[in-house]
C-alpha positions as CSV (number, residue, x, y, z in Angstrom):
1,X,0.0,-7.5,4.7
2,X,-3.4,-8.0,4.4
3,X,-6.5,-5.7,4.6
4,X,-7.5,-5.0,8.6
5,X,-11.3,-4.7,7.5
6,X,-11.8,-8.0,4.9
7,X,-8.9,-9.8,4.8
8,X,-7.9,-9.5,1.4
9,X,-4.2,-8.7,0.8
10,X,-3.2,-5.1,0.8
11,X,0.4,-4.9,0.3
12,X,2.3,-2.0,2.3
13,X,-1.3,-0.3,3.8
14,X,-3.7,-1.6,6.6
15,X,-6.3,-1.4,3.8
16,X,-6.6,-3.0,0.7
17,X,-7.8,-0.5,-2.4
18,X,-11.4,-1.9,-1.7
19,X,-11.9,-0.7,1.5
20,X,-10.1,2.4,0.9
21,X,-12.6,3.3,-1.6
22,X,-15.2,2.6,1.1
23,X,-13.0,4.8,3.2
24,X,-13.5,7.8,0.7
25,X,-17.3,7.5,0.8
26,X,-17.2,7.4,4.0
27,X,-18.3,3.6,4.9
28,X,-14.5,3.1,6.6
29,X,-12.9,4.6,9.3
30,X,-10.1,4.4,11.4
31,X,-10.7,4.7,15.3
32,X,-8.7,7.6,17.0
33,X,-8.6,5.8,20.5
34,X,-6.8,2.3,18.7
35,X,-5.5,3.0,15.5
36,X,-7.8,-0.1,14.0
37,X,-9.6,0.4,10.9
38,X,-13.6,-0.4,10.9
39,X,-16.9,-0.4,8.9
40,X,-19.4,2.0,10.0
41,X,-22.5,-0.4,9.8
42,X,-21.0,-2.4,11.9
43,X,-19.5,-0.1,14.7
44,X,-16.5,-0.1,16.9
45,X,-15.9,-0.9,20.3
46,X,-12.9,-0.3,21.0
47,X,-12.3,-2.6,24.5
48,X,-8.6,-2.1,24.9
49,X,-8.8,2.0,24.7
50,X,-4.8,1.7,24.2
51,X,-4.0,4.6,22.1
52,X,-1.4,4.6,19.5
53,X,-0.3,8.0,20.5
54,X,-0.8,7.3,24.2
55,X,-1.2,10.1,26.7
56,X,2.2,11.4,28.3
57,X,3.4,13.3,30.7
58,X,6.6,14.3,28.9
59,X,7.3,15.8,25.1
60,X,8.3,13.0,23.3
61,X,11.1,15.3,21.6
62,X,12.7,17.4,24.9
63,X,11.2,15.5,27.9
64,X,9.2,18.6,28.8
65,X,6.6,18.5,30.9
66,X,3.3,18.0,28.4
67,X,0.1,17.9,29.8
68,X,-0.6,14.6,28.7
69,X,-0.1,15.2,25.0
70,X,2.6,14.0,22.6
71,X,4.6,17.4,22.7
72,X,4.7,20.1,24.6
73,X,3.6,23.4,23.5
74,X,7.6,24.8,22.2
75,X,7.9,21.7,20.1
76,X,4.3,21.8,19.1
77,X,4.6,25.7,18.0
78,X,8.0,24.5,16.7
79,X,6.3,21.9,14.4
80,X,3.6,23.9,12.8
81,X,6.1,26.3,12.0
82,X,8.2,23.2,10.0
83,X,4.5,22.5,8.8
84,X,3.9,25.9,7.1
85,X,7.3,26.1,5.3
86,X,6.7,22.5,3.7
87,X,5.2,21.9,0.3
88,X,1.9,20.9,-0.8
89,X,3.2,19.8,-4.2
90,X,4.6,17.0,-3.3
91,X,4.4,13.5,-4.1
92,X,3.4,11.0,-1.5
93,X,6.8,9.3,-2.6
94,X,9.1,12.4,-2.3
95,X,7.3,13.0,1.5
96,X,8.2,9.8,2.4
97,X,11.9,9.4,1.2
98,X,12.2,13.1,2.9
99,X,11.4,11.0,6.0
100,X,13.4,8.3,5.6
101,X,16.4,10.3,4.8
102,X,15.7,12.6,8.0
103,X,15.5,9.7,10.2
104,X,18.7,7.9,8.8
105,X,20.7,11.2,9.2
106,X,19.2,11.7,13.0
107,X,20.6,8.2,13.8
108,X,24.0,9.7,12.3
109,X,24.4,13.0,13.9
110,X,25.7,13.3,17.6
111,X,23.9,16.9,18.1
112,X,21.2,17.5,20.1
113,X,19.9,20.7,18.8
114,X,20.0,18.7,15.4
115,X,18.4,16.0,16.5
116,X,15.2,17.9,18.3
117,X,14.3,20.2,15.1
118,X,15.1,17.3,12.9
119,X,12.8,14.7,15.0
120,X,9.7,17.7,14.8
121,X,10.8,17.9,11.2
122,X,9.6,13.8,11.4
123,X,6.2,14.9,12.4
124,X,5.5,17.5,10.3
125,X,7.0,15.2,6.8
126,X,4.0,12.2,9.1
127,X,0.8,15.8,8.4
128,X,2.3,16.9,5.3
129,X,1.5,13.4,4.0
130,X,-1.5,12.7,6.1
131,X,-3.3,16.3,5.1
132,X,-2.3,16.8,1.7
133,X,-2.6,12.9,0.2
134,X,-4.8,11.3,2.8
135,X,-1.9,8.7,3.2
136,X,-1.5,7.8,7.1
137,X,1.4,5.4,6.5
138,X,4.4,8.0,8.5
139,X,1.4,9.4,10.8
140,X,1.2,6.0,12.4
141,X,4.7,4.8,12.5
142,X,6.5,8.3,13.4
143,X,5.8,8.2,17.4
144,X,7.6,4.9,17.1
145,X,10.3,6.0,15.2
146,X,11.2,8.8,17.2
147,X,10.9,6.1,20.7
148,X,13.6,4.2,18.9
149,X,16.1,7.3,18.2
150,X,16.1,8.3,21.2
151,X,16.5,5.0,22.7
152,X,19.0,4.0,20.8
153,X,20.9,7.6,21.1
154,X,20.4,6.9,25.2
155,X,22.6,3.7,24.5
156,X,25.1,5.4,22.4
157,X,25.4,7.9,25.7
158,X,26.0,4.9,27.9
159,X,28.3,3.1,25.8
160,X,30.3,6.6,25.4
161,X,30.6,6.7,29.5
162,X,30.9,3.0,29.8
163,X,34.1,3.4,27.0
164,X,35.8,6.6,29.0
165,X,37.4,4.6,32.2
166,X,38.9,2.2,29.6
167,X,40.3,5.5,27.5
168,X,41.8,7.6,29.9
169,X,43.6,4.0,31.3
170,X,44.6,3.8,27.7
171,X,46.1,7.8,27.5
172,X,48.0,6.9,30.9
173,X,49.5,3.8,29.6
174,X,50.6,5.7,26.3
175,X,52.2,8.5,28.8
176,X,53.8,6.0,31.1
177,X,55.5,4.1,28.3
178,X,56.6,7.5,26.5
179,X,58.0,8.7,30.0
180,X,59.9,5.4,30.5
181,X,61.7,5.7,27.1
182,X,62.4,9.1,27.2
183,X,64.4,8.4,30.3
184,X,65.6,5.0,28.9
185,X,66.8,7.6,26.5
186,X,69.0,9.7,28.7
187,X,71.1,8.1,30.1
């Protein structure tokens, strides 16, 4: 990957360690409408106003209604309670395979309760590492991440329906043949 701002590469980060050092005196920023990182001399105009957390009408967790924000206010009350019980002390590595492993077990468990406190548990893993390490990397992937659960959990759903038809054909197959040599059987 290389650096958004000068071109140079910058490995895993939008930045490269140049810029981010003109980040931390304050010569850098990122632009909250876009996502895009910029100098300060030169400005920002940000044309496209497309969001990366664009404005919803429903909770991206429960499909609440949202006032045009990412969550509504349970989930949001929900993940600040996650975000006080989570620990400052921790590496920027350790927060990030948290993540990782959070979202590979959501992908594994069919239970919805699970799957809403563990997706706000995303979010709150995205600030820990945002406000105690200044490290945006989960902050601006998590919204996607947690699109692509849930879409790929609504295909699991259909693919469950789609497969019951075919199964309860199957059970009344297995019954008929069972019945026919039970009687074959008898007599």
């Amino acid at each position: 990957m290389s650096c958004e701002i000068c071109g140079k590469p910058s490995g895993y980060y939008p930045i490269c360690n140049d810029c981010n050092e003109l980040k931390k005196e304050g010569e850098v920023k990122k632009c909250d409408e876009c996502g895009k990182w910029y100098k300060v001399s030169e400005g920002h105009d940000c044309e496209n106003k497309e969001s990366k957390f664009p404005k919803e009408d429903e909770c991206i967790v429960c499909d609440d209604d949202s006032n045009g924000k990412p969550l509504c206010y349970d989930c949001y009350k929900e993940k600040e309670r996650l975000k006080k019980e989570l620990e400052s002390d921790r590496s920027p590595e350790e927060i990030k395979n948290h993540y990782f492993n959070q979202k590979r077990a959501l992908y594994k468990v069919d239970n919805p309760d699970y799957t809403q406190t563990g997706t706000i548990k995303l979010l709150s893993l995205s600030e820990e590492l945002s406000t105690f390490h200044d490290n945006y990397y989960l902050k601006e992937r998590v919204i996607d991440d947690i699109r692509a659960l849930r879409k790929s959990q609504e295909s699991e759903k259909e693919k469950e329906e789609d497969e019951k038809p075919l199964l309860m054909i199957k059970i009344l197959e297995s019954n008929s043949r069972q019945n026919i040599n039970v009687k074959m059987d008898i007599t």
